[in-house]
C-alpha positions in Angstrom: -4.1 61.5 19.3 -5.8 58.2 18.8 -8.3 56.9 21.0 -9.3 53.1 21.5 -13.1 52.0 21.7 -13.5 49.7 24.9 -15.2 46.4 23.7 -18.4 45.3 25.9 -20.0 42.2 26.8 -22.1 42.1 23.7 -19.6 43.5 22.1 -17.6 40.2 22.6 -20.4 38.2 22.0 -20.5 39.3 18.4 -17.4 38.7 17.6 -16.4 35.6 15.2 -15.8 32.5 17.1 -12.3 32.4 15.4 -11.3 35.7 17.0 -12.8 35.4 20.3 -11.2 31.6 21.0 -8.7 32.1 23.2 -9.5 34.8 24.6 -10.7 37.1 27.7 -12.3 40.2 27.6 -10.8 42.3 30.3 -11.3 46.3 31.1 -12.6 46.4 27.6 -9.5 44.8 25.6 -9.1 41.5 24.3 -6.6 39.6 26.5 -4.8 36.3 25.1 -5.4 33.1 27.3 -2.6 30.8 26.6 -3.3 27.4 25.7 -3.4 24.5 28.6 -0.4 22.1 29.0 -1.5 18.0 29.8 -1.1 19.0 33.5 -3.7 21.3 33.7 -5.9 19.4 30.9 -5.9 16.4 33.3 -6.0 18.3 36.5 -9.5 19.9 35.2 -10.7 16.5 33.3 -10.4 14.7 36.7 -12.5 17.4 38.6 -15.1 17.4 36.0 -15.1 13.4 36.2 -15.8 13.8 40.2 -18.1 16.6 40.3 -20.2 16.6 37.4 -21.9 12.9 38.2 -22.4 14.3 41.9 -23.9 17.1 41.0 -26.2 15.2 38.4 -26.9 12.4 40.8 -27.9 14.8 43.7 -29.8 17.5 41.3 -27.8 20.3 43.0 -26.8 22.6 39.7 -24.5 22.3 37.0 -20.7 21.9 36.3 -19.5 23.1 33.3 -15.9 23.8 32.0 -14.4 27.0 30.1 -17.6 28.6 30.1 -17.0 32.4 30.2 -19.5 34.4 32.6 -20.1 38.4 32.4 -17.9 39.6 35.7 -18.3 43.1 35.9 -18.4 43.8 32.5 -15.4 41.1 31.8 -15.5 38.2 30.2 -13.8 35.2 32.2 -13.9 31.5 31.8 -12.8 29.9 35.1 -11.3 26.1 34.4 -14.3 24.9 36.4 -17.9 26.1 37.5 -20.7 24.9 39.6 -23.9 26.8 40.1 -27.1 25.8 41.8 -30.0 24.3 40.5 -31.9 27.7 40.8 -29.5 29.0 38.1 -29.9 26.3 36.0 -32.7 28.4 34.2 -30.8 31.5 34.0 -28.5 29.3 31.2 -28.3 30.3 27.9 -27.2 27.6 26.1 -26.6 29.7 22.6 -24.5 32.5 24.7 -20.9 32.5 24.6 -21.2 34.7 27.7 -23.1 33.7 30.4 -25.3 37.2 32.5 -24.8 35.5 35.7 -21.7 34.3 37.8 -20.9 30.7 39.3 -21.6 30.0 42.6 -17.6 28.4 42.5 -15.2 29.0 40.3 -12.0 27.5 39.4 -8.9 28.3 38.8 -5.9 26.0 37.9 -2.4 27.4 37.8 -0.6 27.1 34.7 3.1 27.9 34.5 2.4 31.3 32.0 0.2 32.2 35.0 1.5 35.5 37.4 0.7 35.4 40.8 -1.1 38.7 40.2 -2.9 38.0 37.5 -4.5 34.7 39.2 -5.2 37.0 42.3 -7.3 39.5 40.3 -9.0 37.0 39.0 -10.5 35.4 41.7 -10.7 39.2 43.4 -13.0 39.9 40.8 -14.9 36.9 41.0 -15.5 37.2 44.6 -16.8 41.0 43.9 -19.2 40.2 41.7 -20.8 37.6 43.5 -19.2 34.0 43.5 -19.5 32.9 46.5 -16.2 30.4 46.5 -13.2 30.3 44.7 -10.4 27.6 44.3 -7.5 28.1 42.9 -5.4 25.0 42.8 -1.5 24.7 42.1 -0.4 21.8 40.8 3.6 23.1 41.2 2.9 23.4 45.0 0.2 20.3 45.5 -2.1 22.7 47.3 -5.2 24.6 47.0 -6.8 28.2 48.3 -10.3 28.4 48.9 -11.3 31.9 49.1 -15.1 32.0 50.7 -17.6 33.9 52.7 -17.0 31.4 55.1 -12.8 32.4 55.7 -10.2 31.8 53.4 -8.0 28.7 53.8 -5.2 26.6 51.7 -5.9 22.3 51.9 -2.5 20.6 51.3 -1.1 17.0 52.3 -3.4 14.8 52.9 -6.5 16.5 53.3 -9.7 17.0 51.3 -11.3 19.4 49.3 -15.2 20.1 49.9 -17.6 23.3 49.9 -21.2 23.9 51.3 -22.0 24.6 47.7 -21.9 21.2 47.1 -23.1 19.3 50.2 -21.1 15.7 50.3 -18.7 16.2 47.2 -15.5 15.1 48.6 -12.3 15.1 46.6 -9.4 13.7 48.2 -6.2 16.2 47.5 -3.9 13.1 46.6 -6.0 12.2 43.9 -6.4 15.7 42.8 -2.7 15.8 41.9 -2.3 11.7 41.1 -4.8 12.7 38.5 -2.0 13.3 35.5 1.0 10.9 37.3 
């Protein structure tokens, strides 16, 4: 009977670029992430054009994109992250995986995506400590926001904001005019 060696977080750190690209490290096993259609590519691009200068501007943290964080022992890279300035320092900038988790997280929907899979996702975010996660559907034009604060979806005309990042405003129909 053969038997299958679990890969850890450092494990995954040590591994090639070339292998790890692409790639999550879930319940020990390397897990294939598909590749991003324009959709998503734009979706994410405008967020990171909106947020990032805020955040800059207002020295409240850091946004970075497709950086892969240690949750749980599995290696995710939400689409988007923000964490507060009194993370900043626990960034390290030569690690693929980061020790800590974002204070938000991310998530948009791509059409390889399952339902389930995007829920244990953010599930396992929200264990291990981020405090908000957004998970934003382009196919339906709306957004959950799961937070300590109650969960809720933003659609129409609304606008998407946390406490996280105190003023940061994005108005939904821009959100999904980004890529039309």
């Amino acid at each position: 009977m053969a038997t299958s060696t679990r890969l850890t977080i450092d494990d995954f750190e040590r591994l090639p670029q070339e292998i790890a690209e692409g790639h999550e490290l879930v319940d020990g096993e390397l897990v294939e992430v598909p590749g991003n259609n324009p959709e998503h590519n734009l979706t994410r691009d405008f967020l990171n054009e909106v947020a990032r200068p805020f955040v800059r501007e207002h020295n409240l943290g850091m946004v970075l994109s497709e950086q892969e964080y240690d949750f749980g022992g599995n290696a995710h890279a939400p689409d988007i992250t923000f964490f507060g300035r009194e993370k900043v320092p626990l960034l390290e900038r030569k690690r693929r995986v980061q020790k800590f988790v974002p204070d938000l997280a991310i998530e948009i929907v791509s059409p390889s995506d399952t339902f389930d899979s995007v829920a244990r996702k953010k599930d396992r975010y929200r264990r291990c400590g981020t405090a908000e996660v957004w998970i934003i559907s382009p196919a339906a034009r709306e957004v959950l926001v799961y937070s300590d604060s109650g969960d809720r979806i933003v659609r129409g005309d609304r606008e998407l904001s946390t406490p996280l990042i105190p003023g940061l405003q994005i108005a939904l129909f821009q959100l999904f005019e980004a890529y039309n």
